[in-house]
C-alpha positions as CSV (number, residue, x, y, z in Angstrom):
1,X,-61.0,-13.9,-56.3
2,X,-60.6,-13.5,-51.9
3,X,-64.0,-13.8,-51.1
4,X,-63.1,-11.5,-47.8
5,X,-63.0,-9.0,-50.1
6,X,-66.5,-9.3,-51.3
7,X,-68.3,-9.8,-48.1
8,X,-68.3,-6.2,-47.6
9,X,-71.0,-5.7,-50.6
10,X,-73.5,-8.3,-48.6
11,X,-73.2,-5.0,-46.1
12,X,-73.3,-1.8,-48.8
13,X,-76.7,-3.2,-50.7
14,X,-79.2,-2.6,-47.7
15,X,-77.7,1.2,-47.1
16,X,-77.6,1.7,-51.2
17,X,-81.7,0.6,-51.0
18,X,-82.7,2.3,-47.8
19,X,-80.8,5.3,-49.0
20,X,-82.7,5.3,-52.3
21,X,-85.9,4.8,-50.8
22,X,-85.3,7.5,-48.5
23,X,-84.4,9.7,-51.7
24,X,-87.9,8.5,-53.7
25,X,-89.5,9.4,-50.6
26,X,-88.7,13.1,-50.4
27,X,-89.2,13.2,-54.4
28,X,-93.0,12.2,-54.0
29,X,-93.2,14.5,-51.2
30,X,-93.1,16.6,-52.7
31,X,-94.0,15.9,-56.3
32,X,-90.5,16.3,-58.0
33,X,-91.3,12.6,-59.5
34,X,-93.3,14.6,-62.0
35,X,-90.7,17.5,-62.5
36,X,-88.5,17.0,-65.5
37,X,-85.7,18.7,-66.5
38,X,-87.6,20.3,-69.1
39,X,-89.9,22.4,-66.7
40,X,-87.1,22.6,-64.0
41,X,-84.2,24.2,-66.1
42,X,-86.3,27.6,-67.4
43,X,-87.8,27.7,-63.6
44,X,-83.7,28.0,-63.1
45,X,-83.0,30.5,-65.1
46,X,-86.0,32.5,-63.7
47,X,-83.9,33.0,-60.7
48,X,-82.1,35.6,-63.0
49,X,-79.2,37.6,-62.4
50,X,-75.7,36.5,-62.2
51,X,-75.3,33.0,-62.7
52,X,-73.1,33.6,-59.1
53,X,-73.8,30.4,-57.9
54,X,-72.7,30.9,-54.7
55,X,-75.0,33.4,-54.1
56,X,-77.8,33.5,-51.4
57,X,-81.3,33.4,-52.6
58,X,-84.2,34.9,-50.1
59,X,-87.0,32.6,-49.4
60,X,-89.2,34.4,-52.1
61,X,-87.0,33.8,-54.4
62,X,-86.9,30.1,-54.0
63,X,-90.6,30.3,-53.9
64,X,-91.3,32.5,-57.0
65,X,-88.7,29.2,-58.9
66,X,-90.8,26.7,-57.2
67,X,-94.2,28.4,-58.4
68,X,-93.2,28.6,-61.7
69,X,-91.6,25.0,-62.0
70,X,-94.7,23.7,-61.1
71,X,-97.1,25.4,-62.7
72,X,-95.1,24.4,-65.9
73,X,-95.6,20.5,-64.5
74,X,-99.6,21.3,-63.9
75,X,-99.7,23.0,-67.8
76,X,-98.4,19.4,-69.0
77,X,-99.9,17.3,-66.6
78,X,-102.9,18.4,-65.2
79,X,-103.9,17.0,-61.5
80,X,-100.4,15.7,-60.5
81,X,-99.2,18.1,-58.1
82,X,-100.6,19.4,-54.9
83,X,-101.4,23.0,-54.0
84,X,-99.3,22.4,-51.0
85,X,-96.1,20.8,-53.3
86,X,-94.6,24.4,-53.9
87,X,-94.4,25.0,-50.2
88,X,-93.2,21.5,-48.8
89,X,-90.3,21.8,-51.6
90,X,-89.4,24.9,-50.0
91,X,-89.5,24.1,-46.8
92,X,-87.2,21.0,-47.8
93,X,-84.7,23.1,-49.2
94,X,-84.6,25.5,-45.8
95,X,-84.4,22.7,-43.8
96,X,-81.7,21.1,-45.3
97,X,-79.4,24.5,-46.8
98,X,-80.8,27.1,-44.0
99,X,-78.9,25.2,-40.6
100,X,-78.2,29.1,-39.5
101,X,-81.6,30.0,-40.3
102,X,-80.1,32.9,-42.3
103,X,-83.1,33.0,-44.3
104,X,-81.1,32.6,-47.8
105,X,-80.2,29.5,-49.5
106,X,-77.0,29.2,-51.8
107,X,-78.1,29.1,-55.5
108,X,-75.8,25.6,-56.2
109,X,-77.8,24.0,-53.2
110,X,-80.9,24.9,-54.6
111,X,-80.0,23.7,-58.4
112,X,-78.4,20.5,-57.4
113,X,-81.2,19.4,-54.9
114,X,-83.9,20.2,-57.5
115,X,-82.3,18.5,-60.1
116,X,-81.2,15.5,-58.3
117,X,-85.1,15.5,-57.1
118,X,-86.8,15.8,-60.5
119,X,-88.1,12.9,-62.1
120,X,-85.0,12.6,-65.0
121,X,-82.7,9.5,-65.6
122,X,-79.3,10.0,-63.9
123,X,-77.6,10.6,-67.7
124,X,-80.4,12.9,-68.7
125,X,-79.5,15.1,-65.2
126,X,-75.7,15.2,-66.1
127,X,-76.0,15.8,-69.7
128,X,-79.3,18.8,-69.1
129,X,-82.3,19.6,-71.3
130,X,-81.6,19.3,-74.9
131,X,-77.8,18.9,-74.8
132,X,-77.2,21.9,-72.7
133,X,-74.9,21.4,-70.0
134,X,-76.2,20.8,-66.4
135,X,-77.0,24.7,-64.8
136,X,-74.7,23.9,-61.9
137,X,-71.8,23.2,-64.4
138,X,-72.5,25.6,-66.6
């Protein structure tokens, strides 16, 4: 085995770690590490409509999801998210999807951050709730 070769993992573990901490900070932010896929996937398909995913989605919208996903979390675990969760999630998404301040969000960004945020294991977030497919795949 060169051992040139594997020098260059020495330099890829610090980025993995501060990347993942930066990730589990965001999620505690605002509260995902209590949100499952169980009470994020209906909150999902609340957004109704076409499953375009392309599609924009107001800032209500968003918001209405958000609400809902975390009332579901408060229903099954009462005390664990802040009154102020639904609105820092939101504002997350904007700020990272809204650069042209258009004031819509594409659908896919909004599924795929959520469910990369929520508290699941990573095979549990590919494979969905219950067996069904992940919503951005589907």
């Amino acid at each position: 085995m060169d051992m040139d070769s594997i020098e260059g993992l020495n330099e890829v573990r610090p980025a993995v770690y501060r990347t993942a901490m930066k990730l589990r900070s965001l999620q505690k932010l605002c509260h995902m590490h209590v949100v499952t896929l169980r009470e994020l996937i209906p909150a999902l398909h609340s957004l109704g409509g076409a499953w375009d995913t392309g599609a924009g989605l107001s800032e209500q919208e968003v918001m209405q999801c958000i609400n809902r996903m975390f009332q579901s979390v408060s229903q099954e675990v009462p005390g664990q998210v802040s009154a102020e969760a639904p609105e820092q999630t939101c504002r997350l998404l904007y700020r990272l999807f809204d650069r042209g301040q258009t004031g819509a969000v594409c659908r896919r960004s909004v599924e795929a951050a959520l469910i990369s945020l929520s508290a699941d294991t990573l095979s549990a977030k590919h494979k969905g709730n219950a067996g069904e497919p992940c919503v951005w795949l589907s």
